[in-house]
C-alpha positions as CSV (number, residue, x, y, z in Angstrom):
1,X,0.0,0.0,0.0
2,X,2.8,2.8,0.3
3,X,4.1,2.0,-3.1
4,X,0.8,2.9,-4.2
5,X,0.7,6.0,-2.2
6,X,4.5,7.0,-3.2
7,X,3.1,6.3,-7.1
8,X,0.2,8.8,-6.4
9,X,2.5,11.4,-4.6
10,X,4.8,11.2,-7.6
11,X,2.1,11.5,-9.8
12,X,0.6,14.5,-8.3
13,X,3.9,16.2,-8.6
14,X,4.7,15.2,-12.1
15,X,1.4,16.9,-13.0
16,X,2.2,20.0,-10.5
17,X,5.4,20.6,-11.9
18,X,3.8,20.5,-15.2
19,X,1.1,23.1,-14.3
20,X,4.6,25.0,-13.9
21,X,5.4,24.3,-16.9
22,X,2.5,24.9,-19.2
23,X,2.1,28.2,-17.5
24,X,5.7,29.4,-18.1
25,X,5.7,27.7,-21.7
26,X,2.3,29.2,-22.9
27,X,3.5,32.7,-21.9
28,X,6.8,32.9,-23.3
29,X,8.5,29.1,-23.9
30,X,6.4,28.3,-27.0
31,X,7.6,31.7,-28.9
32,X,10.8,30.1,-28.9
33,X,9.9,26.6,-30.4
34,X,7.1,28.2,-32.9
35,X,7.3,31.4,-34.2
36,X,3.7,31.1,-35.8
37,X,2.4,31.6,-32.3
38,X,4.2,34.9,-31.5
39,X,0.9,36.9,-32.9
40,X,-1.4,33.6,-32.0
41,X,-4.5,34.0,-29.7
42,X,-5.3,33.4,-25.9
43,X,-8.0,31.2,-27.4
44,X,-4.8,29.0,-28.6
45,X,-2.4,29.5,-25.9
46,X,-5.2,28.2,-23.6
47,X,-5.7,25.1,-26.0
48,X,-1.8,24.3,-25.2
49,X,-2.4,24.1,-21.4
50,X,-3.5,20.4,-21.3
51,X,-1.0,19.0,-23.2
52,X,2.1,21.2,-22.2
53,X,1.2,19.8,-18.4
54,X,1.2,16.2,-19.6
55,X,4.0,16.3,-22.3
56,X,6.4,18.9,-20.1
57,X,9.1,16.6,-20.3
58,X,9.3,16.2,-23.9
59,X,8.7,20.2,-24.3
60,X,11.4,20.6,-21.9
61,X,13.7,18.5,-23.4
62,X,12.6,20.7,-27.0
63,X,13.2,23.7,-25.5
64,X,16.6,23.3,-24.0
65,X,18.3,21.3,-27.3
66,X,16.5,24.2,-29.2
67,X,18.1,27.2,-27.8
């Protein structure tokens, strides 16, 4: 039963750590990767949200080979 509760844990802070993420990226970290979205929407930013907290790994790992 506590490796179930240290999975949830982990999983609660992978998905925190994303919310992190998605914020900072949908602000100013996707500019970078795309340059379409420089002059995009909010309507579009807020579309990237869901994903950018589950993918922040991989969109991490874009961002820092990118630059």
């Amino acid at each position: 039963m506590i490796l179930v509760a240290a999975f949830v844990y982990m999983f609660y802070l992978y998905l925190l750590i994303g919310f992190v993420f998605a914020i900072w990226f949908t602000l100013s970290g996707v500019n970078t990767l795309d340059k379409g979205m420089e002059h995009a929407s909010w309507g579009v930013r807020l579309l990237l949200i869901p994903g950018s907290i589950l993918l922040w790994a991989v969109l991490w790992t874009k961002y820092i080979n990118h630059k």
